[in-house]
C-alpha positions in Angstrom: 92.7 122.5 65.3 92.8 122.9 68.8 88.5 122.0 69.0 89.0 119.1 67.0 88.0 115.8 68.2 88.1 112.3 66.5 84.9 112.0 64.4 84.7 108.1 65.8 83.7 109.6 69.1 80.3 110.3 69.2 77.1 110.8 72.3 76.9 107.2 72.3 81.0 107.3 73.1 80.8 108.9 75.7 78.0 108.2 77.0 79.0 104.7 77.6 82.4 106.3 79.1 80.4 108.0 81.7 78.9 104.0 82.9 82.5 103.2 83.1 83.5 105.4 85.2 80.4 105.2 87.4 81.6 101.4 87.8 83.7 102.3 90.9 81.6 104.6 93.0 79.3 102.6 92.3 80.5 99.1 93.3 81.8 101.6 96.8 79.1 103.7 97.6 75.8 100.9 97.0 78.0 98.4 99.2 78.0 100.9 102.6 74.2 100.4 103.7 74.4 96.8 103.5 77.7 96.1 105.8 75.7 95.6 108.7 73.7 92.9 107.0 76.6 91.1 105.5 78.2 91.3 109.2 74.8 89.5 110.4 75.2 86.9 107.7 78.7 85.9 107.3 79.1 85.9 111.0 82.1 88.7 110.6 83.0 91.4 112.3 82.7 94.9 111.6 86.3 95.0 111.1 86.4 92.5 108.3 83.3 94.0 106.8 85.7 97.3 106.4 88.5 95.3 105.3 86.6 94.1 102.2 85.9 97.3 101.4 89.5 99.0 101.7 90.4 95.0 99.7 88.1 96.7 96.7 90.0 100.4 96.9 93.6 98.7 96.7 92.8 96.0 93.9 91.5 99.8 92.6 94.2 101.7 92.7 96.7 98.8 91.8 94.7 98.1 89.1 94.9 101.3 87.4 98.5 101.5 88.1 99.3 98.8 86.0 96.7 98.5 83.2 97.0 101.7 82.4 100.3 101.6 80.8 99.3 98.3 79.7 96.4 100.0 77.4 99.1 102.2 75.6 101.0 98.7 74.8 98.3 96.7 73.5 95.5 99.3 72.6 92.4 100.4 75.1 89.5 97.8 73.6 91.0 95.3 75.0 91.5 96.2 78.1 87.9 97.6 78.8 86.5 94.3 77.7 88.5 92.5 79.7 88.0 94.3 83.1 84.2 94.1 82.1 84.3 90.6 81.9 86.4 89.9 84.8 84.1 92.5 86.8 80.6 90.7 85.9 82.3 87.8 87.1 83.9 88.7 90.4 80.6 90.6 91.3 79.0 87.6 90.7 81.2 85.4 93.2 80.7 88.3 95.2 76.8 88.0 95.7 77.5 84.0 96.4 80.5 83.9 98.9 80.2 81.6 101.8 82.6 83.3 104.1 83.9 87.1 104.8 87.3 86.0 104.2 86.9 84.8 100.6 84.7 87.7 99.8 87.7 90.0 100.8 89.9 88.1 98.4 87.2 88.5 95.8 86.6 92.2 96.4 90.3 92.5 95.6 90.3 90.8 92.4 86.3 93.0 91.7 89.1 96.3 92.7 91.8 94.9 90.0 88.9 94.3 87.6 86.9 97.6 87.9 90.2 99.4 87.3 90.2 99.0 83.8 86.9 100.9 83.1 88.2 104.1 85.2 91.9 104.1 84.0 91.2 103.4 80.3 88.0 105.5 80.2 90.2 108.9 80.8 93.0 107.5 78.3 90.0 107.3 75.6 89.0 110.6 76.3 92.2 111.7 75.9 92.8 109.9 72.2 89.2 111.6 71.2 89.3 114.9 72.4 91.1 118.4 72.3 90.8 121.5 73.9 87.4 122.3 75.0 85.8 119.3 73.8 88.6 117.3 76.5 87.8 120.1 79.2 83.7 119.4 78.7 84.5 115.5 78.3 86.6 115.7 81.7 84.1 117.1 83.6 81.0 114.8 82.3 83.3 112.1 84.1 83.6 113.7 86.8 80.2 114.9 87.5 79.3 111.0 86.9 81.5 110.5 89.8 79.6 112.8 91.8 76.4 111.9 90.9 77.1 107.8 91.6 78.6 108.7 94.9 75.8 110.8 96.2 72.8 108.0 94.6 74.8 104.9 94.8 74.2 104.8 98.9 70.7 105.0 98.5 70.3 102.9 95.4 72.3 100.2 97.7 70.5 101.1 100.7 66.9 100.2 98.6 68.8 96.9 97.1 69.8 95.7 100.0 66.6 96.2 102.3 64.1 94.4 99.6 66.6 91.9 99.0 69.8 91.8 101.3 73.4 92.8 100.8 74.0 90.1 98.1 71.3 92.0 95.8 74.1 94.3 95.7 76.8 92.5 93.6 74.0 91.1 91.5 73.1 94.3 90.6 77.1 95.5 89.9 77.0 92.0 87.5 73.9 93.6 85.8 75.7 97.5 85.5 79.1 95.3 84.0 77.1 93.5 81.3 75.8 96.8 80.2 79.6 98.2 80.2 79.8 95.2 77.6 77.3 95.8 75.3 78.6 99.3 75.4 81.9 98.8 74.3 81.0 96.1 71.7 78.6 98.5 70.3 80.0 102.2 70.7 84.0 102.5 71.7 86.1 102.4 69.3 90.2 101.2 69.3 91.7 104.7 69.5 95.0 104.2 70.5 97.4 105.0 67.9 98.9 102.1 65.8 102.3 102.9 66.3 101.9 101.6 70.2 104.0 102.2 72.8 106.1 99.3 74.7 104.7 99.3 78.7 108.0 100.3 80.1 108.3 102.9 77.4 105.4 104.4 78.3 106.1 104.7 82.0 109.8 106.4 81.0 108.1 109.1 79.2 105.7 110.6 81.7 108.3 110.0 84.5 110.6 112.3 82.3 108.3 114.8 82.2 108.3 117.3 85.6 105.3 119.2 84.3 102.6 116.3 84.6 105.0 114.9 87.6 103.8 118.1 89.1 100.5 117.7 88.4 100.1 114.6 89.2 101.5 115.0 92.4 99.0 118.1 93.3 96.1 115.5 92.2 97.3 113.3 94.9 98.0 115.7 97.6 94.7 117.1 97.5 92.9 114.5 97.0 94.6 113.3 100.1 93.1 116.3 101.5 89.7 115.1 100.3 90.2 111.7 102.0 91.3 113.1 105.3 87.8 115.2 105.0 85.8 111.9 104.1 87.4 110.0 107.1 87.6 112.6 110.1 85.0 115.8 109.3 82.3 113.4 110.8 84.5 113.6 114.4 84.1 117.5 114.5 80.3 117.3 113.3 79.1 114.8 115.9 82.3 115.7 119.1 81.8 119.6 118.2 78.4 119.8 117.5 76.6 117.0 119.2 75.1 116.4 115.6 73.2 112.9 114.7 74.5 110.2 112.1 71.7 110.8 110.2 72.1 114.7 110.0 76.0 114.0 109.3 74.7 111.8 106.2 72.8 115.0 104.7 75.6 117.1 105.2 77.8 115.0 103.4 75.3 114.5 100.9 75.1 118.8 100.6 79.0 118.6 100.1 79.1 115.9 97.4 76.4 118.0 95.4 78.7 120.7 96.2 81.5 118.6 94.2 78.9 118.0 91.3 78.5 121.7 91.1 81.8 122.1 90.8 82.5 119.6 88.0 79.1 120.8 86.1 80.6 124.3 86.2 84.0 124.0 85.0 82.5 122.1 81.8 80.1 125.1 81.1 83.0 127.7 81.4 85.5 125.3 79.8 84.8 127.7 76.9 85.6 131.0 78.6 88.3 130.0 80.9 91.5 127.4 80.8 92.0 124.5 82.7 94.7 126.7 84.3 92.7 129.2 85.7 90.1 126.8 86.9 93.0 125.0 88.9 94.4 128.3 90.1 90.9 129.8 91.4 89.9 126.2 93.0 93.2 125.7 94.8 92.6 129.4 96.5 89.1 128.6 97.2 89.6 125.0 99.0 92.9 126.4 100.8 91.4 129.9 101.5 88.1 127.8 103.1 90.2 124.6 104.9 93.0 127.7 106.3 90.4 129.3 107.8 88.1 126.9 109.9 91.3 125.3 110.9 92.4 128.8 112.8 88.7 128.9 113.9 88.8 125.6 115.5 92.6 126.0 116.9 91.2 129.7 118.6 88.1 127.9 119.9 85.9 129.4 117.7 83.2 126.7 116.8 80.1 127.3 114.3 78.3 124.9 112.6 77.2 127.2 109.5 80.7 128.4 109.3 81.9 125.4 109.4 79.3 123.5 106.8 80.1 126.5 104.7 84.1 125.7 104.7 83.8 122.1 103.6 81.2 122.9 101.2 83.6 125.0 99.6 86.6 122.2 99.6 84.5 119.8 97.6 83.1 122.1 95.3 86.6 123.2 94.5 87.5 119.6 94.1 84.9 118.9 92.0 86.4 121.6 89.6 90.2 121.1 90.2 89.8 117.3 89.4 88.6 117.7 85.8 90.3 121.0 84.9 93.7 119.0 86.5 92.8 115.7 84.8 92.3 117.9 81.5 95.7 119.5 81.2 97.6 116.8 82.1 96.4 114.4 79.7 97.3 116.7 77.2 100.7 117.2 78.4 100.5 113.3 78.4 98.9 112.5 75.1 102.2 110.8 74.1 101.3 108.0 76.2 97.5 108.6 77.7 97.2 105.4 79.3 100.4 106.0 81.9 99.3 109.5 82.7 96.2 108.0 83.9 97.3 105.7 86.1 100.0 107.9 88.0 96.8 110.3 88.1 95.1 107.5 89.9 97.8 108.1 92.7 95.8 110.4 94.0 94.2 108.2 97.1 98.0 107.1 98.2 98.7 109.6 100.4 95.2 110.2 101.7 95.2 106.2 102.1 98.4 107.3 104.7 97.3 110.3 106.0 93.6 110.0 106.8 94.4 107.7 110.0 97.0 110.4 111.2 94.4 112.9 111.9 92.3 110.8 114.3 95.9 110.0 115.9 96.6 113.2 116.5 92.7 114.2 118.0 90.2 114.1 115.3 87.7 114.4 118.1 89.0 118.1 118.7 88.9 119.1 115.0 91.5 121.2 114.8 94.2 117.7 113.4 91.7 117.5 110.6 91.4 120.8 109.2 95.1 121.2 109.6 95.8 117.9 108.1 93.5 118.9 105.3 95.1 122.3 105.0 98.4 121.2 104.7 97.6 118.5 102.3 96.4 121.8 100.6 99.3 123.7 100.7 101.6 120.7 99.3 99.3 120.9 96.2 100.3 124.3 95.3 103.7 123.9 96.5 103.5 120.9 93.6 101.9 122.9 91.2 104.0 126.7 91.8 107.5 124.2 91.8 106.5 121.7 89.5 103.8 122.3 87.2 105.4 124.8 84.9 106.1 123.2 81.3 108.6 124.0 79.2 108.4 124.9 75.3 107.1 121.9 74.0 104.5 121.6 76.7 103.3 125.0 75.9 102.8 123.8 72.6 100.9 120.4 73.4 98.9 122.8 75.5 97.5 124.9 72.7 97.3 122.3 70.4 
């Protein structure tokens, strides 16, 4: 019972599950090469180029906030169509907007839109899978993630230089209208008929301190993750003298790191729980992050050693996120659309925490690893206090 999946969901499923969720690295990553352009032709500054960016990643996170209960109220279809739509056309006001400060407002609404596609995508899974099938499912999703993030910049990076920072969101338009056909054609309505009421749905995962503690390790180490992506490039280039360009590889290195990661837990999925994968990850990324942060505080300062230790936080996140993601929508099947969305907390606190580390003296390194660390540490605080269900989560968790 436990391997079971709905016979609806088939390759085609979830294959067009994987385009959704590369929607939002996607319409993140492609956009980075071409900021100096749009800076050039809007007449903006760097500042406000930013600020359209961080517009996108809060109409993001807002988004999947509220629509994911709102899937569990009036079924997932209809919510994935309807953040297609809206995201073909924002994308396309995008590529057209006269001025930077109506393409911020845009990017907002393109943020709110996108949302949908991420949010509703892990709910579906949810409905269609069990057990392994979920774990291997969980992981394809997140190894999409990885993969868009580390082409995405030079996919945008091509866009923009034969055409110019505009191709961009023409392009995004183009990737929606597939997400269209793709749901028209291959996802089915799979939330259950007896549908939950928005607030309803909310209530029932906030009642239950098992996925409370999961999701709140998801969003302290991810906040960990953020911290990395925001201040690790101050201790390459202040500690080691090292280039933009040679920075860019080795955060390319790390983010096939986290594909790794993600690849692997899918192919063990079938020898090891979601548990043990979260267990063994947490050690890995806490053991690594612990111990260049002593490194740096005792003066200590190697490059390989250090490469090597953030190598081996985003490889453990790569696996933590799906094997996480995995057991708590299980403990959350009751209402799959709300657990997503509280897991889609998870860039909060890193939103809060990644400027703290350059306030405190990202350009020593020592703030960012221990930011990191700690963020680390709260995780498995979460998790050991937390993350322990009762009798009837044990059962949803072999069923």
């Amino acid at each position: 019972m436990a391997e079971r999946s709905n016979t609806a969901a088939g390759p085609a499923t979830l294959a067009v599950l994987a385009l959704l969720t590369a929607g939002a690295p996607l319409s993140t990553d492609m956009y980075l090469p071409g900021l100096p352009q749009l800076v050039s032709s809007l007449n903006a500054s760097s500042s406000s180029a930013q600020l359209s960016l961080s517009a996108f990643l809060i109409g993001l996170v807002a988004g999947q906030l509220m629509l994911g209960p709102i899937s569990d109220a009036v079924g997932r279809r209809r919510v994935l169509l309807a953040g297609s739509v809206f995201f073909v056309l924002f994308s396309l006001l995008c590529a057209v907007a006269p001025t930077i400060q109506l393409l911020i407002v845009l990017r907002l609404c393109e943020g709110l839109a996108s949302a949908a596609s991420v949010v509703v995508s892990r709910a579906v899974v949810a409905d269609l899978y069990r057990g392994r099938e979920a774990a291997r499912a969980f992981s394809l999703l997140a190894a999409v993630i990885g993969a868009a993030s580390i082409l995405a910049p030079v996919l945008g990076g091509l866009i923009a230089s034969v055409t110019s920072w505009r191709g961009v969101f023409f392009f995004l338009s183009v990737v929606g209208f597939c997400q269209i056909i793709g749901i028209l054609r291959s996802v089915p309505e799979t939330a259950p008929e007896n549908r939950l009421a928005y607030r309803s749905s909310i209530l029932i995962i906030l009642r239950n301190r098992a996925i409370i503690g999961y999701v709140l390790a998801l969003s302290c180490s991810g906040a960990g993750i953020l911290v990395y992506a925001a201040g690790s490039s101050f201790i390459f280039h202040n500690s080691f003298g090292l280039s933009t360009a040679f920075i860019s590889l080795i955060y390319g290195v790390n983010a096939a790191g986290g594909l790794m990661g993600s690849v692997l837990f899918g192919a063990l999925s079938h020898r090891i729980t979601p548990r043990v994968a979260i267990v063994a990850s947490s050690v890995v990324a806490l053991g690594a992050t612990g111990m260049l942060w002593i490194l740096l505080l005792l003066g200590v300062h190697l490059l390989v050693v250090t490469w090597f230790c953030l190598f081996l936080l985003v490889a453990a996140f790569g696996m933590f996120l799906p094997a996480l993601t995995t057991i708590a929508q299980r403990l959350g099947r009751d209402a799959p659309g709300a657990t997503s969305a509280l897991l889609s907390g998870q860039f909060l606190i890193g939103g809060l925490l990644a400027p703290l580390s350059g306030l405190l003296g990202a350009e020593k390194g020592g703030p960012v690893a221990g930011t990191i660390t700690l963020c680390l540490a709260a995780s498995a605080a979460a998790l050991f206090a937390l993350a322990r269900p009762g009798r009837r989560e044990e059962h949803l968790l072999r069923a």
